[in-house]
N, C-alpha and C positions, 0 to 999 in steps of 0.2 A: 501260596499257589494261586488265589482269587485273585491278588495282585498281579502278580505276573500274566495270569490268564485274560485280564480287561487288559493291561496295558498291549498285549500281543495284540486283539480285538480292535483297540482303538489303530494301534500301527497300521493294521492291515485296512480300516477303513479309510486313515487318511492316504496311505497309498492306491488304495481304490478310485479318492474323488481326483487323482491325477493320470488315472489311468482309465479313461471311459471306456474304449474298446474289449478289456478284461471284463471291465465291472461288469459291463452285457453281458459277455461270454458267459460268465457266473451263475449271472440274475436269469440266464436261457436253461443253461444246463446244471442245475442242482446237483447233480452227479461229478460232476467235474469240481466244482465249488469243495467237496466232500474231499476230494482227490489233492486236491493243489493247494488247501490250507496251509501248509507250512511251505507252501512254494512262491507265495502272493508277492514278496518283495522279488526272487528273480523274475519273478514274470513280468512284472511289471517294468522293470531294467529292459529287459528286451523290446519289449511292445515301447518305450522311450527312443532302444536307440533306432528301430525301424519308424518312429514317428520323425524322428531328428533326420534321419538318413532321408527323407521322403522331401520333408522341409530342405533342404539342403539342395538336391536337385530340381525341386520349385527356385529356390533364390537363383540357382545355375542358369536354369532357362529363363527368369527374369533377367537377370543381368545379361544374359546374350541380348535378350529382346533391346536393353537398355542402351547398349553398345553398338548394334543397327542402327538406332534411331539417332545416336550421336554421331555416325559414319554421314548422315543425311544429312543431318542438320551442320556439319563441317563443309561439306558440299552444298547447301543450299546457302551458306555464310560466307564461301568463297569465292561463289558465282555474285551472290546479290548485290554488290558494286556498281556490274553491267547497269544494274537495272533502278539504281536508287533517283534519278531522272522521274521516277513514277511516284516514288514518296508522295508528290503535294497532288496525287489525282485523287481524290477521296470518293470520288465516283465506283471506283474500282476496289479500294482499300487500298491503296501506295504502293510500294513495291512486292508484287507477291511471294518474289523467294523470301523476303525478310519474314514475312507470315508464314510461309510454311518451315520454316527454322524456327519459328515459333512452338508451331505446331508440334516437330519432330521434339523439340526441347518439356514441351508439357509431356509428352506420350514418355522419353529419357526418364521424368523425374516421377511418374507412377510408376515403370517399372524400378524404380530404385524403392521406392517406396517399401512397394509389393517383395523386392527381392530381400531389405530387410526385414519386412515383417515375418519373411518364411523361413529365414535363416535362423536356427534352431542357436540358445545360449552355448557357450562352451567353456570349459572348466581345464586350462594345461593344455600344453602346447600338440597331447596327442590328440582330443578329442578335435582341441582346433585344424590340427594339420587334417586331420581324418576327414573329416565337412567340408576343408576347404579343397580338399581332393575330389570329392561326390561333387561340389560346382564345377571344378574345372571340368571333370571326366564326363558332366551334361554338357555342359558349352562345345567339349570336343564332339561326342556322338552328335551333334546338331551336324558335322560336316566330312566327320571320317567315312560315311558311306561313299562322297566324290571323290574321295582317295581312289578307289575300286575301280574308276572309270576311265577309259582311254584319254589320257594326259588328263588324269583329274586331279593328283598330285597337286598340281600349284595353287588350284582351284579350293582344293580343299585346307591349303595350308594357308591362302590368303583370305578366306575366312575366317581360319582361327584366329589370323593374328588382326581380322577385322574390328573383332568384340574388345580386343586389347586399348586399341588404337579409338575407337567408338568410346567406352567407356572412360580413358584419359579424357579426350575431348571432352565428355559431360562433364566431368569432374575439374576440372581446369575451368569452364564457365561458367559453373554454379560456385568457382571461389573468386568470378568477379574478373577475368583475364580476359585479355581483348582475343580476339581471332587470331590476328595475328602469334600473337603467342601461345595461343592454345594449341595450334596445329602443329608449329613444329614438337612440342609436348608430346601429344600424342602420335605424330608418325614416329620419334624417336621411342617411345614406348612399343609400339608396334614393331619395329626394328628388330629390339632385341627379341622381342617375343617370335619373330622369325625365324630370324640367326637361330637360335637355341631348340625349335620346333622341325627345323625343316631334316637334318641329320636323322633323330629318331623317328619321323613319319616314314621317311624314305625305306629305312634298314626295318619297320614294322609291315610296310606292304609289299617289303621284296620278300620277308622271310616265312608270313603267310602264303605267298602265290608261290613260293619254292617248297612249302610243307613243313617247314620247319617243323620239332615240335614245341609243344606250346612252352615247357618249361624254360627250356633254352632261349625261345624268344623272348620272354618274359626277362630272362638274366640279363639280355643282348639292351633290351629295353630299359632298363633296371642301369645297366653303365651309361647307357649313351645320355638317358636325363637327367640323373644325379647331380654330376658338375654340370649341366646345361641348366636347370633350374634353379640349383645354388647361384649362378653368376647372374642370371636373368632375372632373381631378387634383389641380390648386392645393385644390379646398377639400376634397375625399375626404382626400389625405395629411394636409391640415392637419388634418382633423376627425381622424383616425386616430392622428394624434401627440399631440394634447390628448387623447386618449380611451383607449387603446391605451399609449400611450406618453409619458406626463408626466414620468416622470422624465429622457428624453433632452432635454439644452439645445436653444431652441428651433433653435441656429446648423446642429446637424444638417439640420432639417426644409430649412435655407434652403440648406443645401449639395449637397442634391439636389435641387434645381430644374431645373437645366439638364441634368442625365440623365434626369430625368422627364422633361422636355419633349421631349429630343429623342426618346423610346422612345416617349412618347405620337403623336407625331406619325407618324412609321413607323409603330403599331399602328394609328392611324386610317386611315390610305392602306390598308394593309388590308385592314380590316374594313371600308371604304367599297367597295372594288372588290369584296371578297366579296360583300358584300350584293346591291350592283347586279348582278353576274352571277345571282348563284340569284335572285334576284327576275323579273330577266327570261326 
């Protein structure tokens, strides 16, 4: 029984030094510590996956952040041509759009940084679809309120599909691909991420402003993104592997099909139930 009784002891302390917010609660309330002794590993699970869920929509709003800055710096690499005539004035610093695509490119690669460091580890295809659903569903709340607004619909759906298109671009640059081909990359990522976005934005803020109720919308929501985010993976990765990724045989691409889909799926349920909640 002494046996068994340190080793419970030692469990619950090494689950303690991974769970700092408990161990407080604990080390405050003596009384509670008294209460929850044989409850210290679920607790601890909890206060994880609200640590993970937290980190998760930190990576979300970094990787929007990340996806603005590559929408800039795609536009200040487009324009800067006009102006490369300035290069050799070194009075000035050469051409300034090149410099501030610089700029937009350093600010791209801390929020990527920052977006991985917050992105909590994940273990099977549900925890990952799950986290990768709390990113999406921040990235979207960053723009579904101009849904709400007198023709804000476009406004808000060309945002989303901004971070799409923004984030391609960084990531096509940082493997080394000239502008030129970086852009078409990412508008045609952005594309689909349109096509496959604009259907269920539409039929979520007509069926709020109509009363719908919630469960119903939620089901309505639930059909319309299923197959629009199943297909809007199959051709995203594909485009990403041709583009991104050409030298990997195509067998890889096909070999992550069925973890794609199942993460895909989990991330849709959702970012479908996100939605519908903050919308109504």
């Amino acid at each position: 029984v002494d046996v068994k009784l340190q080793a419970a002891v030692e469990d619950a302390d090494n689950t303690l030094q991974t769970s700092p917010k408990l161990a407080q609660a604990l080390r405050d309330k003596p009384g509670l510590a008294q209460q929850s002794h044989d409850d210290i590993g679920t607790l601890a699970q909890i206060e994880q996956f609200f640590s993970d869920t937290g980190g998760s929509a930190k990576a979300g709003a970094f990787n929007a952040s990340k996806g603005a800055a590559g929408v800039f710096r795609a536009g200040a690499e487009f324009v800067a041509p006009a102006l490369d005539f300035m290069e050799g004035a070194t009075s000035i610093g050469g051409n300034p759009l090149r410099r501030l695509a610089e700029g937009f490119d350093m600010l791209a690669q801390q929020n990527d940084a920052s977006a991985k460091a917050a992105a909590p580890k994940t273990d099977g295809n549900l925890s990952s679809g799950f986290q990768s659903g709390i990113q999406s569903l921040t990235q979207n709340t960053l723009m579904l309120p101009l849904a709400f607004l007198p023709g804000g619909q476009p406004a808000a759906l060309a945002g989303m599909t901004a971070f799409t298109g923004g984030n391609a671009y960084q990531d096509a640059r940082d493997k080394g691909l000239p502008m030129s081909q970086a852009l078409p990359f990412a508008a045609s990522q952005a594309a689909i991420e349109y096509a496959t976005e604009k259907l269920p934005l539409g039929q979520l803020i007509g069926d709020v402003k109509a009363g719908t109720p919630i469960f119903q919308t939620l089901a309505k929501q639930i059909a319309l993104e299923v197959p629009g985010e199943q297909v809007a993976t199959i051709l995203q990765d594909l485009n990403e592997w041709a583009v991104l990724n050409p030298d990997k045989p195509f067998a890889t691409y096909l070999e992550a099909r069925p973890s794609a889909a199942a993460q895909t799926l989990v991330a849709t349920i959702v970012g479908a139930g996100g939605n519908v909640a903050i919308a109504k």
